[in-house]
Backbone and ligand atoms as CSV (ligand in chain L), in Angstrom:
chain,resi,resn,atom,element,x,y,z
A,1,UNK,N,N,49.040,16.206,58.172
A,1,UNK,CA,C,47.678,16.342,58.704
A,1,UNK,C,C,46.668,16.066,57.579
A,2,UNK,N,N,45.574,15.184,57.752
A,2,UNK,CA,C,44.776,15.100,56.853
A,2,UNK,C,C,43.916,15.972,56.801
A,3,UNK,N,N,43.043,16.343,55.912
A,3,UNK,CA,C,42.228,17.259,55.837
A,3,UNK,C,C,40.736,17.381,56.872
A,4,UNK,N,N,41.458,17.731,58.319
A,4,UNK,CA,C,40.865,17.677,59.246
A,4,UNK,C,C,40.118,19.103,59.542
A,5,UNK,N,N,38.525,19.103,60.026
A,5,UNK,CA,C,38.384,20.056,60.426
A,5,UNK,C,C,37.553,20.256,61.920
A,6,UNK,N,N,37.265,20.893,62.327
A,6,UNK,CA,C,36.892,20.750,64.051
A,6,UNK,C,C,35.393,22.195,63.711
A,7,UNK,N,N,34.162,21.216,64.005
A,7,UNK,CA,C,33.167,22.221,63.911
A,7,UNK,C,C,32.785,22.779,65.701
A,8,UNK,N,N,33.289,23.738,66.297
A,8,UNK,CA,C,32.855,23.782,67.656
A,8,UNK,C,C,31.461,24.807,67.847
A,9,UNK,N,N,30.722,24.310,68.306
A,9,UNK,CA,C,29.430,25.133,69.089
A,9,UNK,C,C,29.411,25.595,70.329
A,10,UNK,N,N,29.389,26.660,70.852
A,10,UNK,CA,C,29.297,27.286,72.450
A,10,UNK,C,C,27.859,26.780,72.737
A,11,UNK,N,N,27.957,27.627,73.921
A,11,UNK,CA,C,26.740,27.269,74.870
A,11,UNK,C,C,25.082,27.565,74.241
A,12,UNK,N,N,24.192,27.061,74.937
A,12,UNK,CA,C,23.075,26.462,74.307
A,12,UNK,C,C,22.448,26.354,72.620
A,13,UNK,N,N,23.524,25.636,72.409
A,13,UNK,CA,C,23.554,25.385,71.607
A,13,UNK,C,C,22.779,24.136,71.370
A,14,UNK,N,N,22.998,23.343,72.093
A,14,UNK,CA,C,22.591,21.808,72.562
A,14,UNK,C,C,21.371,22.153,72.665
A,15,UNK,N,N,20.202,23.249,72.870
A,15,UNK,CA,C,19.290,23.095,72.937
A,15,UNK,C,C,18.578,24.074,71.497
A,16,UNK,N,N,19.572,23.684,70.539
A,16,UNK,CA,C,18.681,24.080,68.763
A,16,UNK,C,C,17.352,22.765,68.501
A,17,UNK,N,N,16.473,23.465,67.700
A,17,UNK,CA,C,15.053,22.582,68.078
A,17,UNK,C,C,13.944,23.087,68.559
A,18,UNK,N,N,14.566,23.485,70.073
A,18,UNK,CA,C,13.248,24.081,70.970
A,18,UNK,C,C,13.957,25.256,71.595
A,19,UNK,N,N,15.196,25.229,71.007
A,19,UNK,CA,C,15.522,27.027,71.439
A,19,UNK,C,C,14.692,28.176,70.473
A,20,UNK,N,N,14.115,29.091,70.767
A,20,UNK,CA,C,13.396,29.825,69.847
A,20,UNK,C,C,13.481,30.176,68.479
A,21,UNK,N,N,12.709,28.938,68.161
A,21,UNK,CA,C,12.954,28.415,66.391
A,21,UNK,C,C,12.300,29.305,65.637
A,22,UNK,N,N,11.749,30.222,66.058
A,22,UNK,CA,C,11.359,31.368,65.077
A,22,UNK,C,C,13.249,32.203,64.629
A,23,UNK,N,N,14.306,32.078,65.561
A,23,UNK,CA,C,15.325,32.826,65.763
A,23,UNK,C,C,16.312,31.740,64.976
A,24,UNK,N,N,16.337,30.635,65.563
A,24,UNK,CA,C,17.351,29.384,65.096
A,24,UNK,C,C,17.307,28.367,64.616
A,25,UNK,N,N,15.669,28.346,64.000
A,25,UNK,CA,C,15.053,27.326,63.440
A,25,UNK,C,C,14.698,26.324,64.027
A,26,UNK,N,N,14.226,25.082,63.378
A,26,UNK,CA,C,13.738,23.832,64.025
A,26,UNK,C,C,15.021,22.829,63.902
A,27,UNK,N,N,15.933,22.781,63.263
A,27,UNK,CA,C,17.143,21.976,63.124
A,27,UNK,C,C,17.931,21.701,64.341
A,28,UNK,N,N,17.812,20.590,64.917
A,28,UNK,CA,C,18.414,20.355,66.367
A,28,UNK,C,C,20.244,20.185,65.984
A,29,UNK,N,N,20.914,20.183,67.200
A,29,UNK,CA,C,22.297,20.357,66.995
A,29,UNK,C,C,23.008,18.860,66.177
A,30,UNK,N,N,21.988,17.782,66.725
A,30,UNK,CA,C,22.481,16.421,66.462
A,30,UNK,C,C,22.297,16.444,64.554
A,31,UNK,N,N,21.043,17.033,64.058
A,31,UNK,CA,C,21.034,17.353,62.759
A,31,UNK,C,C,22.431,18.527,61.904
A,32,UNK,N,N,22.166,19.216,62.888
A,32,UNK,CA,C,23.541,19.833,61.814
A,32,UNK,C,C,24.874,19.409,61.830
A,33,UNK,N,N,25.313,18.671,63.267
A,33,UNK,CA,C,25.902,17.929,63.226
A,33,UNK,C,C,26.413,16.980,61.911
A,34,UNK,N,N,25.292,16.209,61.924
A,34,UNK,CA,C,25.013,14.898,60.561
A,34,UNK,C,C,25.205,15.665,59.422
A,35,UNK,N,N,24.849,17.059,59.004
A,35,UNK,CA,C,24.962,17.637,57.830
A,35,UNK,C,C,26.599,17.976,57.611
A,36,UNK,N,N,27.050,18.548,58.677
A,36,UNK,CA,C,28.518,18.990,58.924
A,36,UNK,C,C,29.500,17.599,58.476
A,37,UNK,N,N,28.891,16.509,58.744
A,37,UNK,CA,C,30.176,15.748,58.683
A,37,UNK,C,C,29.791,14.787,57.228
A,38,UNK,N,N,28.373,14.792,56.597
A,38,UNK,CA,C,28.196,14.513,55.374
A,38,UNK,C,C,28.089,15.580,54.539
A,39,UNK,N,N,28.974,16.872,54.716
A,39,UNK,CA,C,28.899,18.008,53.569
A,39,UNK,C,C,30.392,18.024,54.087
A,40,UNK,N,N,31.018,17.131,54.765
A,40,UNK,CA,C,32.698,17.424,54.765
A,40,UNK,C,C,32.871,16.136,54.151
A,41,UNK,N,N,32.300,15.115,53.942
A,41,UNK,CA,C,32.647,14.384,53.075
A,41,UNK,C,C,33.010,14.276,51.820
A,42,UNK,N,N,31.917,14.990,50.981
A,42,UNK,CA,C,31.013,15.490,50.015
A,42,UNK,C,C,32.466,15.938,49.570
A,43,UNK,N,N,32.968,17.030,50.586
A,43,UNK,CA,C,34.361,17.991,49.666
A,43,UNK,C,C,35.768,17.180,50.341
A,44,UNK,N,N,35.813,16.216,50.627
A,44,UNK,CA,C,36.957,15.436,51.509
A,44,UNK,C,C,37.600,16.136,52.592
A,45,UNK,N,N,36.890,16.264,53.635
A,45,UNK,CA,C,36.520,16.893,54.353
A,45,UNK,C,C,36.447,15.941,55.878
A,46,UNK,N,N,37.236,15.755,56.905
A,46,UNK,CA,C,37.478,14.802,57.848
A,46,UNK,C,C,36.315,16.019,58.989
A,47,UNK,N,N,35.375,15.727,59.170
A,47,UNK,CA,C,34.328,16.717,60.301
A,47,UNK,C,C,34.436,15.912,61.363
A,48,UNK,N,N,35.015,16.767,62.732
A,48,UNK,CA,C,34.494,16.208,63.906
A,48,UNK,C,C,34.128,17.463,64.928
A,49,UNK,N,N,32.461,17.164,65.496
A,49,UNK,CA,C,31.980,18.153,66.004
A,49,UNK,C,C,32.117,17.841,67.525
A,50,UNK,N,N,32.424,19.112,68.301
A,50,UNK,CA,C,32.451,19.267,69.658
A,50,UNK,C,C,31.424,20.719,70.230
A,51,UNK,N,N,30.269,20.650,71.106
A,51,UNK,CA,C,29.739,21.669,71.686
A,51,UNK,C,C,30.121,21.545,73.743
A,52,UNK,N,N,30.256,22.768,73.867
A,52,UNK,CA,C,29.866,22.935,75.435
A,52,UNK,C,C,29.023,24.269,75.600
A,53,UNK,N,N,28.682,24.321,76.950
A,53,UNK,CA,C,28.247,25.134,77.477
A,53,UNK,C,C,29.422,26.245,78.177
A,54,UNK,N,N,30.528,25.801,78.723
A,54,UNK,CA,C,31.628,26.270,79.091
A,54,UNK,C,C,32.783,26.942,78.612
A,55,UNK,N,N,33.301,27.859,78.763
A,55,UNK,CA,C,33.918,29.020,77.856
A,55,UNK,C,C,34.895,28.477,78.298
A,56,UNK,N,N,35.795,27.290,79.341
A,56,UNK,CA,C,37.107,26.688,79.403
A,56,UNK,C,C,36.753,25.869,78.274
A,57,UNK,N,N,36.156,24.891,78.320
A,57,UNK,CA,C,36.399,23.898,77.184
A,57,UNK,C,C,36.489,24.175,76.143
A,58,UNK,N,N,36.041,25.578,75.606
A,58,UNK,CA,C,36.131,25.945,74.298
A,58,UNK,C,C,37.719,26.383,73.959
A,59,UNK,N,N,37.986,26.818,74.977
A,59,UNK,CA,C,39.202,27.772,74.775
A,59,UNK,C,C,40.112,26.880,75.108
A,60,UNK,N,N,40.122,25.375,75.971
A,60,UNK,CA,C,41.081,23.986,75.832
A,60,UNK,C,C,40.687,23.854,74.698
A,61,UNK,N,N,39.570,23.385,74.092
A,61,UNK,CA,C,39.759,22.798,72.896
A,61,UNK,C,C,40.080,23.338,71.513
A,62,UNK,N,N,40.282,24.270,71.629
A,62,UNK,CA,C,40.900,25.403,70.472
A,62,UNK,C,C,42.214,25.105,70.782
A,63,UNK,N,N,42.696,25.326,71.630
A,63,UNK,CA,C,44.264,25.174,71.830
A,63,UNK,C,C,44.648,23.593,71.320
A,64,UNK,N,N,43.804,22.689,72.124
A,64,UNK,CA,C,44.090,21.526,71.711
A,64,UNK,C,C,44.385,21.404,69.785
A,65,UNK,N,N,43.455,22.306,69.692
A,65,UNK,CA,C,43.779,22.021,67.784
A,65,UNK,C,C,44.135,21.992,67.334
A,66,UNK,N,N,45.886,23.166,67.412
A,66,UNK,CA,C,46.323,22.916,67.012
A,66,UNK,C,C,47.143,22.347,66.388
A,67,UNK,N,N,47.947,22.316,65.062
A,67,UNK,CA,C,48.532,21.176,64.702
A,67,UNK,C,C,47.631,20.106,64.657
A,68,UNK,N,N,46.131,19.826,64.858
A,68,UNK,CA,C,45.810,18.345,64.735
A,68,UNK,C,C,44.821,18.581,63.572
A,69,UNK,N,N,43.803,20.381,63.291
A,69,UNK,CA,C,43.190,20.254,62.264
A,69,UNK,C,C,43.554,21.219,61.547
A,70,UNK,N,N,43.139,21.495,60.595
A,70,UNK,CA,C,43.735,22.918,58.997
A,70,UNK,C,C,42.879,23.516,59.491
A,71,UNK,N,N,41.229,23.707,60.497
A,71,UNK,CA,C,40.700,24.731,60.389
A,71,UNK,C,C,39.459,24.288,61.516
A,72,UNK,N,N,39.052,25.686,61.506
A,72,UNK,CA,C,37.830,25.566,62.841
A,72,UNK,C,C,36.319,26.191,62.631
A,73,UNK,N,N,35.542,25.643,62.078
A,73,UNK,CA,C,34.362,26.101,62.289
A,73,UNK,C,C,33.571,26.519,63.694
A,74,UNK,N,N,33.250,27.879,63.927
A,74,UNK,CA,C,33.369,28.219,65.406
A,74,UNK,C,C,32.067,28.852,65.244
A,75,UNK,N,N,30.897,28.247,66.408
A,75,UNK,CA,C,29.918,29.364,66.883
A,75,UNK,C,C,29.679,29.609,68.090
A,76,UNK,N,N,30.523,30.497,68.289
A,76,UNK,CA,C,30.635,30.791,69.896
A,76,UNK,C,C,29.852,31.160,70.790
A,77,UNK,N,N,28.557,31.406,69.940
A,77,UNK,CA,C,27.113,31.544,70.888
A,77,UNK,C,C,27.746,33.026,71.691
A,78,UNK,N,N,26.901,33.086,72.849
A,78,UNK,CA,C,26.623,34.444,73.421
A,78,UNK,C,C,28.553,34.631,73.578
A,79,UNK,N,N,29.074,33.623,73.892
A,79,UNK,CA,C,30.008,34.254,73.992
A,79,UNK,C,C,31.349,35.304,73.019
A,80,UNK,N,N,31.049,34.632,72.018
A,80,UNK,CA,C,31.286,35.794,70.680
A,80,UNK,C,C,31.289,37.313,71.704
A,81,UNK,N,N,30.083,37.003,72.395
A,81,UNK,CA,C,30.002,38.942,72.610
A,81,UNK,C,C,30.916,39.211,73.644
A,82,UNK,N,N,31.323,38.238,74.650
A,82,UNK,CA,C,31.718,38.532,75.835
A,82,UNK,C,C,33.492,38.216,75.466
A,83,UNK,N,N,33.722,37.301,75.226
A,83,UNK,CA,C,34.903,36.441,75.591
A,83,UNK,C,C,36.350,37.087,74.744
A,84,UNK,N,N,36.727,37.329,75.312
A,84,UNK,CA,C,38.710,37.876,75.435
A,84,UNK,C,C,39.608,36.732,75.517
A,85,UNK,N,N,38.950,35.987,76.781
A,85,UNK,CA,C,39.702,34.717,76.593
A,85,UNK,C,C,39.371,34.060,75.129
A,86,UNK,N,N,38.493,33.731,74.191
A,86,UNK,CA,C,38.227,32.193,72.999
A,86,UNK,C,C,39.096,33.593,71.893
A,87,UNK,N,N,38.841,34.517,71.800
A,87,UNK,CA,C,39.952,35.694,70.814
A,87,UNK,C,C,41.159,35.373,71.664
A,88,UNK,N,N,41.419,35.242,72.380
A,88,UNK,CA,C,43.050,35.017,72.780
A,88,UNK,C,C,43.510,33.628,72.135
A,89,UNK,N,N,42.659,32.604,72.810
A,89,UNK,CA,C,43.501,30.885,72.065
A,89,UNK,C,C,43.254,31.113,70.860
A,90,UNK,N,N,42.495,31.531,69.826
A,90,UNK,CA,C,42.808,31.910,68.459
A,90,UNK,C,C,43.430,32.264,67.695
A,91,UNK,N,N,44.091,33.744,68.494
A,91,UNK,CA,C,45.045,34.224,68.339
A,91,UNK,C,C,46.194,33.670,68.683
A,92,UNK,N,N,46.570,32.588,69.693
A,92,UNK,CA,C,47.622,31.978,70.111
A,92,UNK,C,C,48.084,30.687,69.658
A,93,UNK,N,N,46.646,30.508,68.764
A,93,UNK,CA,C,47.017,29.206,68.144
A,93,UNK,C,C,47.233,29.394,66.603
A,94,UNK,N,N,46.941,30.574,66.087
A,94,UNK,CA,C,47.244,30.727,64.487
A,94,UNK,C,C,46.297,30.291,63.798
A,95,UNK,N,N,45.332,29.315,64.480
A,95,UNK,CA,C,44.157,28.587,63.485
A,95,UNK,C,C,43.012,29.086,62.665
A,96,UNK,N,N,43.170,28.314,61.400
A,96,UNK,CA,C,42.245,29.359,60.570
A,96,UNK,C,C,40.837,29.060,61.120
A,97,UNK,N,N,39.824,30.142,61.566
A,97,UNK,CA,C,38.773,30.269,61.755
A,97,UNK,C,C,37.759,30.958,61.122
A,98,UNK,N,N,36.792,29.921,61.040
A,98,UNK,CA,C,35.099,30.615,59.872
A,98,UNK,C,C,34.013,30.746,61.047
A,99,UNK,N,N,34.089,31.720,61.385
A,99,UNK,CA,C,32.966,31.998,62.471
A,99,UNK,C,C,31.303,32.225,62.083
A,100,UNK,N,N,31.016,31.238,62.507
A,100,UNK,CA,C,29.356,30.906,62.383
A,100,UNK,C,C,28.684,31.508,63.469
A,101,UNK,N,N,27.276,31.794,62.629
A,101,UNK,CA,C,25.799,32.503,63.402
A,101,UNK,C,C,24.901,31.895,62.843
A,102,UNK,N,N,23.862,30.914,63.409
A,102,UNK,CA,C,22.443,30.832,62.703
A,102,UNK,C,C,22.011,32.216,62.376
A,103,UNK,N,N,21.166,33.515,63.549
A,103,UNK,CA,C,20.949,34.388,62.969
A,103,UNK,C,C,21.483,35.735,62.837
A,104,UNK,N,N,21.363,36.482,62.183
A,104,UNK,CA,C,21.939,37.834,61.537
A,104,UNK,C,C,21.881,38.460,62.803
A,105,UNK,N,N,22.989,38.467,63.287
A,105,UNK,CA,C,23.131,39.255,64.940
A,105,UNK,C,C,23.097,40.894,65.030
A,106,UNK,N,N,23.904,40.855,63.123
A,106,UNK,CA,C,23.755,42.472,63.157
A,106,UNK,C,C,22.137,42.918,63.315
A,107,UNK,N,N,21.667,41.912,62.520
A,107,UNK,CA,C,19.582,42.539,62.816
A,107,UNK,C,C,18.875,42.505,63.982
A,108,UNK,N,N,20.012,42.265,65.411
A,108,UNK,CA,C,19.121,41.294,66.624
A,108,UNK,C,C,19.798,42.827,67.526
A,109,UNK,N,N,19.327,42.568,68.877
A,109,UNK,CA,C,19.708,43.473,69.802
A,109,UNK,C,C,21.100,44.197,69.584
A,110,UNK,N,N,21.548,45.395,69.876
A,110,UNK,CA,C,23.139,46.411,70.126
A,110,UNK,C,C,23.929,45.352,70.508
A,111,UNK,N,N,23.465,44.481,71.599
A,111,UNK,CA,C,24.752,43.845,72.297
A,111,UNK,C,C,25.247,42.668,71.799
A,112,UNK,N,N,24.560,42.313,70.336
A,112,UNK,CA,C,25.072,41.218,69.673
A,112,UNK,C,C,25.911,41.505,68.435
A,113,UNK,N,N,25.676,42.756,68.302
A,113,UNK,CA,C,26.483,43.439,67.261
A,113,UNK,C,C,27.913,43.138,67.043
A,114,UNK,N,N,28.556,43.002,68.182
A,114,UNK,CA,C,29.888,42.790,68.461
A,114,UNK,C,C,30.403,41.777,68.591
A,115,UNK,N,N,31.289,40.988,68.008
A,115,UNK,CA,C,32.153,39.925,68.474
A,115,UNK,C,C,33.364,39.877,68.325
A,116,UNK,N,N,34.041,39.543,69.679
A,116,UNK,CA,C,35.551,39.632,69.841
A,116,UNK,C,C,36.480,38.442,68.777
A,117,UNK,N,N,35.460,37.430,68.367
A,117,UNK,CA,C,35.673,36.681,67.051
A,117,UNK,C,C,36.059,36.765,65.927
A,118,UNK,N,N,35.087,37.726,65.521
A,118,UNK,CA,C,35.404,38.115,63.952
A,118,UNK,C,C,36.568,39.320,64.155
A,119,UNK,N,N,37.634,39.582,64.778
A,119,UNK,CA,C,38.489,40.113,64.167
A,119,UNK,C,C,40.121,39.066,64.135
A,120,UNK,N,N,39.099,37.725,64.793
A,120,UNK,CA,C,40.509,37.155,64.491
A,120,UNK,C,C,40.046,35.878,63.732
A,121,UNK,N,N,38.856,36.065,63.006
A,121,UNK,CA,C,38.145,34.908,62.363
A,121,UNK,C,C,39.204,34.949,61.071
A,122,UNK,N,N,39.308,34.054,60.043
A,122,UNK,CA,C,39.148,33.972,58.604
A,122,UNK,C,C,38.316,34.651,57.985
A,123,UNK,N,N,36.810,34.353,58.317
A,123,UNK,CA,C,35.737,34.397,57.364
A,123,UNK,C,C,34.330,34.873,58.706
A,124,UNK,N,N,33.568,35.279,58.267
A,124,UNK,CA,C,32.454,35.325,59.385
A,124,UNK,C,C,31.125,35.053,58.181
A,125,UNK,N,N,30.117,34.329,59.100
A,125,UNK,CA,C,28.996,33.802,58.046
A,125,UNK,C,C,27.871,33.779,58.869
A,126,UNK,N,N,26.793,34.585,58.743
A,126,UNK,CA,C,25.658,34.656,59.694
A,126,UNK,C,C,24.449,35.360,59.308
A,127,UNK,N,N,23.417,34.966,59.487
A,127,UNK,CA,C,21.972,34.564,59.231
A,127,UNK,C,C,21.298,34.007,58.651
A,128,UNK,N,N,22.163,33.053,57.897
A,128,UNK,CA,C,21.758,31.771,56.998
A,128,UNK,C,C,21.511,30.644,57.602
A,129,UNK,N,N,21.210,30.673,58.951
A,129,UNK,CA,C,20.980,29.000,59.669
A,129,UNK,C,C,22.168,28.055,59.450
A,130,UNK,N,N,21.418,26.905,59.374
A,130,UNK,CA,C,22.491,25.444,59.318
A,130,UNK,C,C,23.332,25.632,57.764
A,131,UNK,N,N,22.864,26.124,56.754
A,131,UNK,CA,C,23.750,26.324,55.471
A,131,UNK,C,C,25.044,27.094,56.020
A,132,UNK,N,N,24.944,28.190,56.782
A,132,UNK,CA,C,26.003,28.595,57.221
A,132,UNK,C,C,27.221,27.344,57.555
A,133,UNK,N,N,26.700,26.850,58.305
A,133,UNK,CA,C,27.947,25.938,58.587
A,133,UNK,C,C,28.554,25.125,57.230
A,134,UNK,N,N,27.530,24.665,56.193
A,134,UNK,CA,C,28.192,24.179,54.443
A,134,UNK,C,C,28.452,25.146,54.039
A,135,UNK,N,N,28.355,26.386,54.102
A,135,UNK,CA,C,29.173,27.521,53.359
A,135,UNK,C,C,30.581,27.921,53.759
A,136,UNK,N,N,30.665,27.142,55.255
A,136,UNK,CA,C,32.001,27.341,55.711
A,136,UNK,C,C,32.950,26.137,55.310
A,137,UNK,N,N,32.155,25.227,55.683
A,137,UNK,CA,C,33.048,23.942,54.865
A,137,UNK,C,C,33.153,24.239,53.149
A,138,UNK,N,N,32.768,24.343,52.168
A,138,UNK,CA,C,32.939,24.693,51.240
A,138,UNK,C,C,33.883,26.004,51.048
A,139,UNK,N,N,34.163,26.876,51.726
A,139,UNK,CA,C,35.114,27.875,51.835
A,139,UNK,C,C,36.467,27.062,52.362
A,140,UNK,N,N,36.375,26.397,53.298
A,140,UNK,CA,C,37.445,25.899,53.635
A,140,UNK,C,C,37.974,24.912,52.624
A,141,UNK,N,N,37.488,23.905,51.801
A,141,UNK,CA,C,37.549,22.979,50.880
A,141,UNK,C,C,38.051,23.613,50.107
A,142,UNK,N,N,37.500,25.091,49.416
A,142,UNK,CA,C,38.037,25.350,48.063
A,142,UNK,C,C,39.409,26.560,48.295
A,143,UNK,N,N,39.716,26.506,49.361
A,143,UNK,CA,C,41.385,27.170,49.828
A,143,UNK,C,C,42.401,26.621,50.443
A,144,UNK,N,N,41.695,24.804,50.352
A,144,UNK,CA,C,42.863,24.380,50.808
A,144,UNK,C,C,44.079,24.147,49.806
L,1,LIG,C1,C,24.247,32.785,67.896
L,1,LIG,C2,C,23.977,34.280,68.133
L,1,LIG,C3,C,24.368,34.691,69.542
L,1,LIG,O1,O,24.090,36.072,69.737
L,1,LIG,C4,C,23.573,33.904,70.559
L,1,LIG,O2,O,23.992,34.234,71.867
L,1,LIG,C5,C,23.636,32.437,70.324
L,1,LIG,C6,C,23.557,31.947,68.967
L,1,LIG,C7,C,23.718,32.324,66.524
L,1,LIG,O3,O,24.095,31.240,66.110
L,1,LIG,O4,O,22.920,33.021,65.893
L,1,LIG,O5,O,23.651,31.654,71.262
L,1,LIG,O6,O,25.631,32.563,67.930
């Protein structure tokens, strides 16, 4: 396997930009995108990004991963809080996961406090915006 990695975004995500950029900034998804796969270069670093809105596709395409990348950059959006199922294909697939947050969820409402993610993440990284996602590629780079 080459040094493949899979950056996935949950739901509205697709709308970073004019989603409440006081919360997630002005950086649209197509921009961090472009940063993700020229800061996986940077560390030889194969980036290919996938977002949905849909908690199946996330949880096919996690499964799909395995065996095809070394690791998963994951921001599972609201569903972090909800989902049993995207902690299950994680858990079923062994894949190392760096779970991303634009913002500090612990500082935001009780019900974001929680994610069924970070106990089967690698790494968890959140309220640093779009750097979050180069702090995860750079974590992943320097343990491979
Ligand atoms: C988010 C935080 C979640 O609570 C929220 O539902 C999102 C985005 C973040 O990146 O800060 O959609 O994951």
């Amino acid at each position: 396997m080459a040094h493949r990695v899979l950056v996935l975004n949950g739901p509205n995500l697709n709308m970073l930009g004019t989603r409440e950029p006081q919360t997630y900034g002005t950086q649209t998804l197509a921009d961090i995108e472009t940063l993700c796969i020229a800061e996986g270069k940077a560390l030889g670093l194969d980036v290919t990004c996938r977002q949905s809105n849909h908690e199946g596709d996330l949880v096919t395409w996690i499964q799909e991963a395995m065996g095809q990348y070394e690791a998963l950059i994951l921001n599972p959006g609201a569903y972090s809080h909800t989902s049993v199922a995207i902690h299950d294909a994680i858990r079923a697939t062994g894949l190392k996961v760096i779970e991303v947050h634009l913002s500090n969820i612990h500082a935001r409402e009780p019900f974001r406090h929680h994610s069924y993610v970070s106990a089967v993440a690698a790494g968890v990284i959140c309220g640093l915006g779009a750097t979050g996602y180069k702090l995860a590629l750079t974590a992943i780079a320097d343990k491979r």
